[in-house]
Each structure stands twice: as C-alpha cells, then as structure tokens.
MARKE-162772 format. One record per residue: residue number from 1; residue in one letter; x, y, z of N, C-alpha, C in turn. Coordinates in Angstrom, 2 decimals, m for minus. Layout:
BEGIN
num,residu,n.x,n.y,n.z,ca.x,ca.y,ca.z,c.x,c.y,c.z
NUM,A,X,Y,Z,X,Y,Z,X,Y,Z $
...
//
This chain:
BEGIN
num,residu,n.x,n.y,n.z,ca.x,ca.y,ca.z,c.x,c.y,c.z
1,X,m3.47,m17.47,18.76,m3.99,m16.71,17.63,m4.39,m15.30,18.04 $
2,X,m4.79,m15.15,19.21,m5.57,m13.84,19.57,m4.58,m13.27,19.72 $
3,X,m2.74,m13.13,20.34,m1.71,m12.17,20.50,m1.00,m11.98,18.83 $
4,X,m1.30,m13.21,17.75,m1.04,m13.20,16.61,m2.08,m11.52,15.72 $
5,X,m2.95,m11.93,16.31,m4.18,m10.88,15.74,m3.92,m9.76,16.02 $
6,X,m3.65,m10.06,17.24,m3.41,m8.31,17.58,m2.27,m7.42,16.97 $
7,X,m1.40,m8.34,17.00,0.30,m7.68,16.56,m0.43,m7.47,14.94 $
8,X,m0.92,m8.18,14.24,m1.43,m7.51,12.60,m2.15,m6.89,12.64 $
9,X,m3.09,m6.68,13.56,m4.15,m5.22,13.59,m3.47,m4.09,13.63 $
10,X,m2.46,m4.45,14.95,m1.33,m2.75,15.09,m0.61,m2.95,13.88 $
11,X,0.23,m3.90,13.20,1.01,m3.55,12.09,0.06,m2.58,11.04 $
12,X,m1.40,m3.49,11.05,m2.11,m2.83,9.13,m2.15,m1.27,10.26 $
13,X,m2.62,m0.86,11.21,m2.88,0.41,12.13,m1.67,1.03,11.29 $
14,X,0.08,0.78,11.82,0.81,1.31,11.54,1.12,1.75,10.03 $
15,X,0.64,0.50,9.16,0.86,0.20,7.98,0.50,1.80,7.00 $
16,X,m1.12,1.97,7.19,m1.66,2.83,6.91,m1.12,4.78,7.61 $
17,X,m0.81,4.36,8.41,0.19,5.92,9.10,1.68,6.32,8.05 $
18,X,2.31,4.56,8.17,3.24,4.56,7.23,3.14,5.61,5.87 $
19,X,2.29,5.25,5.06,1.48,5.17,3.46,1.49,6.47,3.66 $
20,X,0.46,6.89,4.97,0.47,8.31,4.45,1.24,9.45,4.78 $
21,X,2.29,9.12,6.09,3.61,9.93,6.39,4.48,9.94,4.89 $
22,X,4.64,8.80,4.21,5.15,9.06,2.72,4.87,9.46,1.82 $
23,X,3.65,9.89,1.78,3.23,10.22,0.42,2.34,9.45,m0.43 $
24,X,2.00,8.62,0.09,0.97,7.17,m0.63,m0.31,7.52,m0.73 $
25,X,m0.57,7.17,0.21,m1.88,7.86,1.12,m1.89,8.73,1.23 $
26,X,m3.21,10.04,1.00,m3.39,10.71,1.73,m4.68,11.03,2.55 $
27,X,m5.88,12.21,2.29,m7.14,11.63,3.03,m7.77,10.50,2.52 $
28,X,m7.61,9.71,0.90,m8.46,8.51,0.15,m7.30,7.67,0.57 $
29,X,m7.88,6.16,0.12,m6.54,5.35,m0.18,m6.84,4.43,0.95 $
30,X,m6.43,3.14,0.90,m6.87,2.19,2.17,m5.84,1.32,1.54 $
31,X,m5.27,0.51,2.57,m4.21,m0.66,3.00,m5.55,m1.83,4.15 $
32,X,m5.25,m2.91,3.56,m5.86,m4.46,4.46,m4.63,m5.32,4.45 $
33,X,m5.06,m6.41,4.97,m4.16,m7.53,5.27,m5.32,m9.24,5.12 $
34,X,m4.83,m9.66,4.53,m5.70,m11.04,4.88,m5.31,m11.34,6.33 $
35,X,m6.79,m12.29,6.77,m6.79,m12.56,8.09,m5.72,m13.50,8.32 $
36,X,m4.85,m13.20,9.71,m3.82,m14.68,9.78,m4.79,m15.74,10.48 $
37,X,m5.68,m16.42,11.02,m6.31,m17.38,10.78,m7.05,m17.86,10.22 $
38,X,m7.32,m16.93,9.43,m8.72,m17.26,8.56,m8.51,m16.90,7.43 $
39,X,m7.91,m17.55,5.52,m7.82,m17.14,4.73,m9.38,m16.67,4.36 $
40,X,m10.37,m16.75,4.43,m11.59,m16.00,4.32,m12.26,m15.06,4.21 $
41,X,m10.96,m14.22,5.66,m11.90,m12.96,5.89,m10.49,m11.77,5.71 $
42,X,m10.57,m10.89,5.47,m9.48,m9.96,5.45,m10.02,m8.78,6.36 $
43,X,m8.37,m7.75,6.84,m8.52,m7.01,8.19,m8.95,m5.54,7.26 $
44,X,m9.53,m4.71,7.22,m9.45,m2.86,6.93,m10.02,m2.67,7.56 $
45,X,m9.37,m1.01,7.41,m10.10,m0.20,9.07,m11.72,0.24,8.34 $
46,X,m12.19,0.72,9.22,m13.67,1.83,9.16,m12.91,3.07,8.12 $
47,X,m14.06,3.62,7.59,m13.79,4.56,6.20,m13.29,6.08,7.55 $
48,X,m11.77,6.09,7.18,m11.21,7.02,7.76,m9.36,7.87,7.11 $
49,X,m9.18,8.56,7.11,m8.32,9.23,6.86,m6.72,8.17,7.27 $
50,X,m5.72,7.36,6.42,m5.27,6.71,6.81,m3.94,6.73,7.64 $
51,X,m3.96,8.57,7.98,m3.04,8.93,8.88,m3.15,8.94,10.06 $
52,X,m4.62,8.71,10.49,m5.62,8.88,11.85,m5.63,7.21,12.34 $
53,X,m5.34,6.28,11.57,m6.33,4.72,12.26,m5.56,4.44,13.22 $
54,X,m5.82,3.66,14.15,m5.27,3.24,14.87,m6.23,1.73,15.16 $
55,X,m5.38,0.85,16.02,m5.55,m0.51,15.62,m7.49,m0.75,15.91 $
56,X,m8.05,0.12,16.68,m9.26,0.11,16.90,m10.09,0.01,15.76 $
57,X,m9.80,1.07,15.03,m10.51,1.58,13.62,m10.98,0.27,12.86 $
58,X,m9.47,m1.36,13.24,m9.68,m2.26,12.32,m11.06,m2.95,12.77 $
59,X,m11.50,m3.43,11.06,m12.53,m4.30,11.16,m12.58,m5.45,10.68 $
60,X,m13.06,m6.61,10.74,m13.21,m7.77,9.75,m14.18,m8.08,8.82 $
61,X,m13.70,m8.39,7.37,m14.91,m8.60,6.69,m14.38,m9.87,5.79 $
62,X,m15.56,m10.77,5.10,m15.62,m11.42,4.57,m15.06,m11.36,2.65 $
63,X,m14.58,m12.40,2.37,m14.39,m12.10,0.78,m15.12,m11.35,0.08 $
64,X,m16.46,m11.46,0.20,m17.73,m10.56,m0.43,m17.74,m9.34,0.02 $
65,X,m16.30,m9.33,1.07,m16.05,m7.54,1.09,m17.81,m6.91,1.92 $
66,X,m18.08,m8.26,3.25,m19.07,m7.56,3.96,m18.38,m7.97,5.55 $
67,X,m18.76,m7.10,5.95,m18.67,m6.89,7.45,m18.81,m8.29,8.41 $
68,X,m17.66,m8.98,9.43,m18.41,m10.03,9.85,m19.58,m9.62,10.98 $
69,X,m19.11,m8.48,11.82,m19.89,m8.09,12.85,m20.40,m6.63,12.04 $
70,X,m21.75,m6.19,12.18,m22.64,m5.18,11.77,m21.63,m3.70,12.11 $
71,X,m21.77,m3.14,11.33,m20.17,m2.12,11.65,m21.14,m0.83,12.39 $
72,X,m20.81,m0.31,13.15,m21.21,0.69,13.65,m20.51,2.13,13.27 $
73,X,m19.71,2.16,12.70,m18.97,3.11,11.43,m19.35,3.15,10.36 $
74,X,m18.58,4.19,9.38,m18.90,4.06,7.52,m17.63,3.57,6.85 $
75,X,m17.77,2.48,6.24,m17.00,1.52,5.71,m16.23,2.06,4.59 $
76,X,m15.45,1.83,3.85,m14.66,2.27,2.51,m15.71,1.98,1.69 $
77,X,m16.03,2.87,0.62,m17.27,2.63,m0.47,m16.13,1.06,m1.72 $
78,X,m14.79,1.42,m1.97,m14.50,0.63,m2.47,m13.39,m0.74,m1.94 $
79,X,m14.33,m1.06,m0.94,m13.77,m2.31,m0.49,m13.69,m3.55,m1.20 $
80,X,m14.52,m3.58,m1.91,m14.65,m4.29,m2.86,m13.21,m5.33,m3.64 $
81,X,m12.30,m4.12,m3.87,m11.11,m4.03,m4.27,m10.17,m5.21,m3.65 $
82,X,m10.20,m5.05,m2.31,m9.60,m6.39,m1.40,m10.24,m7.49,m1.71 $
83,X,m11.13,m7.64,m1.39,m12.27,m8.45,m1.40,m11.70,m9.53,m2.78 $
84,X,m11.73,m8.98,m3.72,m12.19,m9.45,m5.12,m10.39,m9.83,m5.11 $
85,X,m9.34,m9.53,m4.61,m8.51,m9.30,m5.47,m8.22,m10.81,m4.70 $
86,X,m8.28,m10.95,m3.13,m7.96,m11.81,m2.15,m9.13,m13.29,m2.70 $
87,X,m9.71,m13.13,m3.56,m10.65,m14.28,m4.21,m9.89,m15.10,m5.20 $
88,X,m9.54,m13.84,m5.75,m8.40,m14.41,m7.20,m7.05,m14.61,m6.98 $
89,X,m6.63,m14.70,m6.00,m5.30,m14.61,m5.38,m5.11,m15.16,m4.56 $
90,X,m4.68,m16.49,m4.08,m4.10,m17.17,m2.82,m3.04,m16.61,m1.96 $
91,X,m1.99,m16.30,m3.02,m0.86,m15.81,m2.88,m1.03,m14.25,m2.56 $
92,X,m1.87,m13.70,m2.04,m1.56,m12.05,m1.97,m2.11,m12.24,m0.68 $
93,X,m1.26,m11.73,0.49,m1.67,m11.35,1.54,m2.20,m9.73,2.31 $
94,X,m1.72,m9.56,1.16,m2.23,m7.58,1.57,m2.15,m6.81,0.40 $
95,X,m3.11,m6.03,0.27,m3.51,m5.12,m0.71,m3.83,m3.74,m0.34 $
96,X,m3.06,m2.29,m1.55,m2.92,m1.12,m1.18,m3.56,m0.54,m2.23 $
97,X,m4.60,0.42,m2.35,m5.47,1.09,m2.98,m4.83,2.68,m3.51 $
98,X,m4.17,3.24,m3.73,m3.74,4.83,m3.70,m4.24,5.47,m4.76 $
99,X,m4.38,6.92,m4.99,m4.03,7.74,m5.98,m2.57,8.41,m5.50 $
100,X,m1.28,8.21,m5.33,m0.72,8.59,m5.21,0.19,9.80,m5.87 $
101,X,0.46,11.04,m5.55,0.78,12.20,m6.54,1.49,12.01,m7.60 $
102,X,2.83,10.90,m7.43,4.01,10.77,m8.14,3.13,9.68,m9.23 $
103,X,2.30,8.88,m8.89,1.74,8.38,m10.03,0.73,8.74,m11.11 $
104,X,m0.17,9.62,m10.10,m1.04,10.14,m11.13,m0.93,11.06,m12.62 $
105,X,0.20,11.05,m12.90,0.44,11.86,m14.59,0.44,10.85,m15.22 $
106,X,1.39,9.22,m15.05,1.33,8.09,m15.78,m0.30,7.47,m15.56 $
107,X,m1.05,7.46,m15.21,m3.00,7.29,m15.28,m3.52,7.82,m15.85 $
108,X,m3.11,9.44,m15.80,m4.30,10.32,m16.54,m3.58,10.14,m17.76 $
109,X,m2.14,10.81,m18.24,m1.77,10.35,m20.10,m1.82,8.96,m20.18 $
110,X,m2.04,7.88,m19.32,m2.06,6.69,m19.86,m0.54,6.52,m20.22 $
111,X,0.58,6.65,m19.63,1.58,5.88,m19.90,1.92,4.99,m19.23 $
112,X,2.89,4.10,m19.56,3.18,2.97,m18.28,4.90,3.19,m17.62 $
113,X,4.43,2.88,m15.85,5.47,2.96,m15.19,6.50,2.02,m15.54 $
114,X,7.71,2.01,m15.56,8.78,1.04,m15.49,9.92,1.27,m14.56 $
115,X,10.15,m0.30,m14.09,11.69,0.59,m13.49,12.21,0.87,m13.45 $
116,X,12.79,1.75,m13.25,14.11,2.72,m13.75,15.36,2.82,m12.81 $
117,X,15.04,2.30,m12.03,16.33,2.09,m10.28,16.41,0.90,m10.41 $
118,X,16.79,0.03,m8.84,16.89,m0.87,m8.76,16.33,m1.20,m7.96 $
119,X,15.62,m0.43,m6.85,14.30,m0.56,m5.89,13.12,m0.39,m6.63 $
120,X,13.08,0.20,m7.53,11.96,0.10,m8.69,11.56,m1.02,m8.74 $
121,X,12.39,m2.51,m9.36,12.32,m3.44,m9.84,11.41,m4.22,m8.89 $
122,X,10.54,m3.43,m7.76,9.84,m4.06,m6.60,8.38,m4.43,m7.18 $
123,X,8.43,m3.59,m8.83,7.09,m3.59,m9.03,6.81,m4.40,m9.98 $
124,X,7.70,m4.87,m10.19,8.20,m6.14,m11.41,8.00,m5.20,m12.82 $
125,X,7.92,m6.13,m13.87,8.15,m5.40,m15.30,6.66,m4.96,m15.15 $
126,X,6.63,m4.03,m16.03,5.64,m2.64,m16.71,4.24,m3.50,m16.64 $
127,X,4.05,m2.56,m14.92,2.05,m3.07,m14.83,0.94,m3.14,m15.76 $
128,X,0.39,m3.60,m15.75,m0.71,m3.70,m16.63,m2.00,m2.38,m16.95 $
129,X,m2.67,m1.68,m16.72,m3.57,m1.09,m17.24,m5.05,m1.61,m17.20 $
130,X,m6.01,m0.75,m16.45,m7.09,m1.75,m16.46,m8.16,0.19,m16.66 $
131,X,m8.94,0.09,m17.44,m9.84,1.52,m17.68,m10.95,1.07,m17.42 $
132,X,m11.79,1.27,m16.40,m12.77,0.99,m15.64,m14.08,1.06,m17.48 $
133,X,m14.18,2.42,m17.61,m14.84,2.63,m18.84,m15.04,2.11,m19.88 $
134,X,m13.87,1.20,m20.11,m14.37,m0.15,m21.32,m14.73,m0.96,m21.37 $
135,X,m15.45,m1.26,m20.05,m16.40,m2.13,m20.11,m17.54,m1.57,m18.79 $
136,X,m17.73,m0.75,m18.31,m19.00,m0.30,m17.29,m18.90,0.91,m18.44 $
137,X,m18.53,1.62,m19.23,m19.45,2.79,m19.33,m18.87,4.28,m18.90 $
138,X,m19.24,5.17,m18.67,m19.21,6.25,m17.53,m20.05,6.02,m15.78 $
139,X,m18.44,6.59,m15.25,m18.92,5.93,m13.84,m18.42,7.08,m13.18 $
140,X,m18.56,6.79,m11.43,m17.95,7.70,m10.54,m16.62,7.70,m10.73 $
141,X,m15.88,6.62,m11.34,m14.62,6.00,m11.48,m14.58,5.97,m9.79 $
142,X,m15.07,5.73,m9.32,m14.68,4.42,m7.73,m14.97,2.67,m8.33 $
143,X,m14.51,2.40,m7.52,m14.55,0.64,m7.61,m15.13,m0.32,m6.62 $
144,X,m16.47,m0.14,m6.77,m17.83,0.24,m5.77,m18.87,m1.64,m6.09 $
145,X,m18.71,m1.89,m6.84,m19.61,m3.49,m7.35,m18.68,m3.95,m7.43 $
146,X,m19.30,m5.45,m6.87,m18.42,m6.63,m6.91,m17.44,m7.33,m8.52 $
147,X,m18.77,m6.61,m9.83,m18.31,m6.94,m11.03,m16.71,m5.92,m11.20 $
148,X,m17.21,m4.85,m10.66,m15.91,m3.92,m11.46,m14.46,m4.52,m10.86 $
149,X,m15.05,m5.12,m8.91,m13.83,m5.59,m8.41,m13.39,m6.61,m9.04 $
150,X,m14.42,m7.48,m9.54,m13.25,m8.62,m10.13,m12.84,m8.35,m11.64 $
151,X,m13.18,m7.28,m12.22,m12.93,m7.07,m13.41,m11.59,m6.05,m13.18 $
152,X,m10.83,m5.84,m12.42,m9.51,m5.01,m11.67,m9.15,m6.61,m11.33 $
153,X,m9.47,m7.31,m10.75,m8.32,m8.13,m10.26,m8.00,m9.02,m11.65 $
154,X,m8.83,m9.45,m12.57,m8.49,m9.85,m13.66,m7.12,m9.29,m14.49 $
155,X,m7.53,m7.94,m14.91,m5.98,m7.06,m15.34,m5.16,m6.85,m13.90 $
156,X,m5.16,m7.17,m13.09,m3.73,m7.45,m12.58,m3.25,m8.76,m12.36 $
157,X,m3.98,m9.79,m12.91,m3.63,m10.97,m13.23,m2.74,m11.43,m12.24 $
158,X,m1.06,m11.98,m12.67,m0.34,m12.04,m11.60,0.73,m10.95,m11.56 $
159,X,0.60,m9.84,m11.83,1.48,m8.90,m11.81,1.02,m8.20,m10.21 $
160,X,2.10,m7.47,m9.68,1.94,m6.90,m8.39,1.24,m5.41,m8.23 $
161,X,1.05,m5.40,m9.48,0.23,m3.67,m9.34,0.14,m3.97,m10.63 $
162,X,m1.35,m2.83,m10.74,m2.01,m2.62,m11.70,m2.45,m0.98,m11.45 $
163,X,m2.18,m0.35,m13.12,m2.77,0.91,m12.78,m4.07,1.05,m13.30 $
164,X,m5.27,2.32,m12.34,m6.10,2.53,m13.09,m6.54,3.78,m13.56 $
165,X,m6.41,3.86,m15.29,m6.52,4.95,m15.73,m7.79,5.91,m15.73 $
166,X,m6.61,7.06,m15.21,m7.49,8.37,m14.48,m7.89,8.11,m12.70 $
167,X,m7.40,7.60,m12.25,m8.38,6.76,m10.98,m6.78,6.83,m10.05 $
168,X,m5.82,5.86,m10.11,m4.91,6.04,m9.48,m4.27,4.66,m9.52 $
169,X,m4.02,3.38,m8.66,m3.58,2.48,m8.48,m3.59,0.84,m7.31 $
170,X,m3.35,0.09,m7.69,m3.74,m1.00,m6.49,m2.48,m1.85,m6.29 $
171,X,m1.91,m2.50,m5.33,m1.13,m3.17,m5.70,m1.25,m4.60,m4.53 $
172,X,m0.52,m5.07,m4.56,m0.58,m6.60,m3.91,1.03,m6.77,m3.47 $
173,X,0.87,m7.97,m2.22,2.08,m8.17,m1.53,2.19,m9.73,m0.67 $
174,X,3.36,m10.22,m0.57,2.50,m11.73,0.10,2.46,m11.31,1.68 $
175,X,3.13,m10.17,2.08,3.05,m9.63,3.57,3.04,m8.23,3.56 $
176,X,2.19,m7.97,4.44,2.02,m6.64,4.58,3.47,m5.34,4.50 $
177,X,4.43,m5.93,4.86,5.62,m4.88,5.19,6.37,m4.85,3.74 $
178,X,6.03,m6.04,2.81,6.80,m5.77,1.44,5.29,m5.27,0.86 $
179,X,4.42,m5.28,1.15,3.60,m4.18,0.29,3.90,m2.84,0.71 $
180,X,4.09,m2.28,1.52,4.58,m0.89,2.03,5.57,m0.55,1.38 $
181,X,6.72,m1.57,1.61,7.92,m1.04,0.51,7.26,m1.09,m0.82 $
182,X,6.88,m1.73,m1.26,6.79,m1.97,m2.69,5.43,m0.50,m2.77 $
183,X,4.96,m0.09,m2.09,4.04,1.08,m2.68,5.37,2.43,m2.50 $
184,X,5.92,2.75,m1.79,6.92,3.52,m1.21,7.48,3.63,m2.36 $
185,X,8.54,2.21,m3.07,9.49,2.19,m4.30,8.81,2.38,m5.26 $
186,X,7.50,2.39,m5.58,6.90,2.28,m6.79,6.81,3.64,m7.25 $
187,X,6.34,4.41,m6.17,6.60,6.13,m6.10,7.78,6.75,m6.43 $
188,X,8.19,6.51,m5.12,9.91,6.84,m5.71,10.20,6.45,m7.49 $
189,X,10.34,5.25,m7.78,10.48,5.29,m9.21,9.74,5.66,m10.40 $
190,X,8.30,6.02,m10.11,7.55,6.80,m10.95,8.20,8.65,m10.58 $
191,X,8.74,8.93,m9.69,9.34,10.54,m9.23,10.51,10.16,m10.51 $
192,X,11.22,9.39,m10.29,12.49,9.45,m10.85,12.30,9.31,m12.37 $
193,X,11.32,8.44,m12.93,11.05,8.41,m14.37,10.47,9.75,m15.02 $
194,X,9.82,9.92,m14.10,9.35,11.36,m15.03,10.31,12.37,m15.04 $
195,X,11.26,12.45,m13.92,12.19,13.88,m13.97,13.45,13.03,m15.12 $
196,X,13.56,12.02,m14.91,14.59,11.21,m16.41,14.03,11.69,m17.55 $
197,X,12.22,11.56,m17.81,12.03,11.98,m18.85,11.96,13.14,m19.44 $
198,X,12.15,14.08,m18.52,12.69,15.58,m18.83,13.63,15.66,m19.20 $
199,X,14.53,15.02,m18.97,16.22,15.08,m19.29,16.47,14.18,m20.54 $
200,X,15.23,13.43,m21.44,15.30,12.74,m22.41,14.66,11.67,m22.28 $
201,X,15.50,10.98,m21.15,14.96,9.22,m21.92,14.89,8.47,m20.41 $
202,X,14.45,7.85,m20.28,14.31,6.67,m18.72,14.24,5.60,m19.35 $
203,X,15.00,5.10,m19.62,14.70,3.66,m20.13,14.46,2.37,m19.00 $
204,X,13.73,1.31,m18.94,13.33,0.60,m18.06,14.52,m0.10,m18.08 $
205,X,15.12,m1.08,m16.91,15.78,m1.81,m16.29,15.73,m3.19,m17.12 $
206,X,16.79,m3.95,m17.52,16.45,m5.15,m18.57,15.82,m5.82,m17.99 $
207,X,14.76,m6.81,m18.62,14.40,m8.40,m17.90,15.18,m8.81,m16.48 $
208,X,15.97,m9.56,m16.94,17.14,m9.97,m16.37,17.23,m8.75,m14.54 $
209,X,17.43,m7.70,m14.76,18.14,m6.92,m13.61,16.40,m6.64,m12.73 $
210,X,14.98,m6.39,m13.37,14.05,m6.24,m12.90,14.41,m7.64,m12.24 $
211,X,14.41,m8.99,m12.63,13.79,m10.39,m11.86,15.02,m10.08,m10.85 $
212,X,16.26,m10.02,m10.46,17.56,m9.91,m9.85,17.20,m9.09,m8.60 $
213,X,16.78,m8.09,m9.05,16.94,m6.46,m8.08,15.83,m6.70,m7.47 $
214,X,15.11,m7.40,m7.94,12.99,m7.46,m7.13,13.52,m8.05,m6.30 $
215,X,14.20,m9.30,m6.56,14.15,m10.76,m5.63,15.39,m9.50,m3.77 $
216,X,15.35,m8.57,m4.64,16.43,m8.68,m3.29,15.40,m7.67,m2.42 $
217,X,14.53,m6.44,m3.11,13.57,m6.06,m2.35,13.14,m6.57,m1.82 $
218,X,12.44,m8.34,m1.57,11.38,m8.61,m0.97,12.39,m9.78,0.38 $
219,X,14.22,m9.44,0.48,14.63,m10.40,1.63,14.31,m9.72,2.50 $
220,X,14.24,m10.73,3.51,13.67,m10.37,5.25,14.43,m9.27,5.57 $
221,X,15.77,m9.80,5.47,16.75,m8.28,6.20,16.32,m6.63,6.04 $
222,X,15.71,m6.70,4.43,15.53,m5.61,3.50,14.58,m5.22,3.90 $
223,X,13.32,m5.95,3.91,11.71,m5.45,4.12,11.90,m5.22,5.72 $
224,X,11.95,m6.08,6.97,12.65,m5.42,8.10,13.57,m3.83,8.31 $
225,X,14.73,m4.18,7.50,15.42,m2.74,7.91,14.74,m1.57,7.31 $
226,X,13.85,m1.32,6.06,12.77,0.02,5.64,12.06,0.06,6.44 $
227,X,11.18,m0.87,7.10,10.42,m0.71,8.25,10.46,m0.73,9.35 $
228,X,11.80,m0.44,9.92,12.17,0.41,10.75,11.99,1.75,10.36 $
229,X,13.02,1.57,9.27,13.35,3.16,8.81,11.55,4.09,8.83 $
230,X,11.08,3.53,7.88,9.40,4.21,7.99,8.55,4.10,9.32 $
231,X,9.21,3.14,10.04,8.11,3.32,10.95,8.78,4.56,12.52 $
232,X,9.96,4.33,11.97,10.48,5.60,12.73,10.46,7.68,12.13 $
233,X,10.00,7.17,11.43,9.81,8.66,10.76,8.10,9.14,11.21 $
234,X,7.36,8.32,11.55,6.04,8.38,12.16,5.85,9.00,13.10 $
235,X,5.06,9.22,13.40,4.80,10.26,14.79,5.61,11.41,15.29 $
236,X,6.08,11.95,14.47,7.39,12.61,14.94,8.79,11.79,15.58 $
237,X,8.65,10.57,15.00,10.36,10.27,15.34,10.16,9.00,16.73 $
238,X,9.05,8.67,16.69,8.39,7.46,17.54,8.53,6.01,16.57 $
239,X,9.66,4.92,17.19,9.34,4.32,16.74,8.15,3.01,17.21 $
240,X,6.94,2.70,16.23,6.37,1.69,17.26,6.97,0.31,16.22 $
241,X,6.14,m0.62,17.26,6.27,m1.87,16.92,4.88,m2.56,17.32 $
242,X,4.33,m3.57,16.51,3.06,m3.83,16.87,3.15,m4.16,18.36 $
243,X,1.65,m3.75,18.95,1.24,m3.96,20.01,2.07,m3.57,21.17 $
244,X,3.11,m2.28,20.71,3.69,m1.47,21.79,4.17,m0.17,20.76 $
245,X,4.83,0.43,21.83,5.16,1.87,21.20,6.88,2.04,21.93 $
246,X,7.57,2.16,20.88,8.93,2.42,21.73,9.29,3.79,21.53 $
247,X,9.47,4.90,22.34,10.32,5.91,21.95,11.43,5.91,21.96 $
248,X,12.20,6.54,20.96,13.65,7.00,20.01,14.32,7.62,21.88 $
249,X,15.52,7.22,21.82,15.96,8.10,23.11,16.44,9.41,22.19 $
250,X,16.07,10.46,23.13,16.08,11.51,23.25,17.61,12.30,23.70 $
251,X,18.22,12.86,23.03,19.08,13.48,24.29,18.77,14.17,25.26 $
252,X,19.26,14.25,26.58,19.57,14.77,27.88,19.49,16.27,28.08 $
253,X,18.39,16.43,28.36,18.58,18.22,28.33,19.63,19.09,29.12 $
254,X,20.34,19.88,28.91,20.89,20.79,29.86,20.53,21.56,30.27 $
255,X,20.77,21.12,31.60,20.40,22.31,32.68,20.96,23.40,32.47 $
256,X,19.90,24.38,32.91,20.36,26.05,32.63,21.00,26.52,33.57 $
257,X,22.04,27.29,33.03,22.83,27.95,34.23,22.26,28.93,34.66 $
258,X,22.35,28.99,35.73,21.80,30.76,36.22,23.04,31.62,36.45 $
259,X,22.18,32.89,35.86,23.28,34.15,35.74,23.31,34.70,36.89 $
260,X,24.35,35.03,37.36,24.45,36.07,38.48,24.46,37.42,38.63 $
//
C-alpha cells in the first residue's frame, strides 16, 4: 500500500500541474483523489497555486473535509467540495474544482454547456446548474460549510459535472486521469460552442452519440494515451510518471566548428 500511495500522491502532484499547464487551473482551483486504501479519507494538497504542488504539498483528510494529521500549512477554504461530494458518491474517485476561462460566460449568462464534438460527450448530456444564492442568500460565493457542500453535491446528483452559477465549476471521475481528460474536453467543448454560436447555432450531439462517444473517452488506451500527451507538455517537455521523472531525449548537439 505505501508504494501504491505514493505513485497517487505524484499522479494528484502531476494531476494538478496538468490542469493548470491547460488552462483549467489557474492560481484558484484544486484537484483530490479518494484515498486508495481508505475509502474514508481523500488526498489534496495544502492551499497552493496548482502549478507549484508537488507530491509533498499532498495532505490527508477525512470526509468531514478535516485534516487527519494537524496541517502545518493553509488548507483550501473550499474543501468542503470533495469532502461532501466523496459522501454522496461511492462511485467518484476524484474531484476537480475550476473557474475555468472557456467556461465562465456559460455561469455568469447562465447558459448550459452541451456537447458539441465528440470528446465533448466526456461530460455526458447538459450538466445540471446549482446557484449557491437560492438557498444561502448572498455569500462570498466560495463553497466554505459543510451545508452548501452537500447542497452542490445534491445538483450534481449523478451527472459528472455540475456548473456553478457565477462561481465556475466541479466535476467528478471514477479515476483521477479520466477526470483530467474530462476537465481538459469539457473546455475544449465549451471553446468550440461558443465560437459555433457566433457562426449561428451549436447544436448538442444526440442522446444516442453523447452515451457512444463518452463510453470511448473513458477506454484505458484513450485516458492513458492523453496522459501522456499532457503530461509531456509539462515542465517544458518533461515527461514524468508517478514516483519518477523521465526526460524526452533531446537531440545531440553539434559541435562547433572552429574557423580558421
């Protein structure tokens, strides 16, 4: 279990570099993983910038979204979010928090994303909607009490993302590497719907081709070969792999001739 632990500490480490080399993440925004021995407790780092963590940063905390060991860092104010969602959810092994750029116009007008590709279809049919304000009131709009967290995991019910209006987005995954894709595609197809809807119309993907096209986002081959692809675009062109670091070979420099 302890070489199991480690390899998911460096993955969520990488996970979060991932998010925000793409565009997911940027200084807000947090990625966890449920614990692999312990459905109980889930992994997030210390409250830090999610281009910076590295596997150290990770911490463990309990469903109640508290610390198992006394943290000697400052924690995410809305941890909560994991916490609550991993209560109501057997089936979700990792959860991604963003305001991401390409999504935030569908939050603030309140429209809903659909898929419009066929990597889209990662986010299943047209997320749900959850407005913190209709039922707390006026708030910081963070997601800070245990009530608001389970009142977010409620509207995302069993759908894989849920948006929150004005605020940004959350989504769920049964493994950490198809939540990455699936935050990655969800972007990408909110970019592509809105520039469709300049040009007229984006119409969403039928029933039928969303359940078809999802099922093929989430095969091993698929979620494997993007995460290569993303995890080699990291560091400048470093690819790692949990609990090592491989560098990309390089070509061979040439030696300089000297002039006479």
């Amino acid at each position: 279990m302890a070489d199991r632990l480690t390899d998911i500490i460096a993955e969520l480490a990488l996970a979060n570099r991932i998010l925000a080399h793409e565009g997911v993440l940027d200084a807000f925004g947090h990625v966890s993983v449920r614990h692999p021995g312990d459905p109980g407790r889930y992994l997030l780092s210390r409250s830090r910038s999610p281009a910076l963590i590295e596997p150290g940063d990770i911490l463990e905390f309990t469903l109640d979204s508290e610390p198992v060991r006394p943290p000697s860092a400052h924690l995410y104010a809305e941890r909560v979010i994991h916490g609550c969602i991993y209560q109501a959810r057997s089936d979700v092994t990792a959860v991604c928090h963003h305001h991401a750029p390409a999504v935030m116009p569908f939050v603030v007008a309140g429209k809903p994303i659909v898929p419009v590709f066929h990597l889209g279809a990662a986010i299943g049919e047209a997320p749900p909607f959850w407005d913190q304000q209709e039922e707390f009131g006026d708030t910081n709009l963070l997601v800070v009490k245990p009530e608001e967290g389970r009142s977010l995991a409620r509207a995302l019910g069993e759908h894989s993302v849920v948006l929150m209006n004005r605020h940004g987005a959350t989504l769920v995954g049964a493994g950490l590497k198809e939540l990455v894709s699936r935050a990655i595609f969800m972007c990408q197809n909110a970019e592509y719907q809105l520039r469709a809807l300049m040009l007229g119309a984006a119409p969403s993907l039928p029933r039928g081709e969303i359940k078809l096209a999802g099922a093929i986002s989430r095969l091993p081959n698929v979620v494997t070969r993007t995460w290569e692809y993303w995890s080699a675009r990291v560091d400048g062109g470093s690819a790692i792999a949990p609990g090592r670091r491989n560098k990309l070979v390089k070509p061979a420099r040439r030696k300089a001739r000297h002039r006479r």
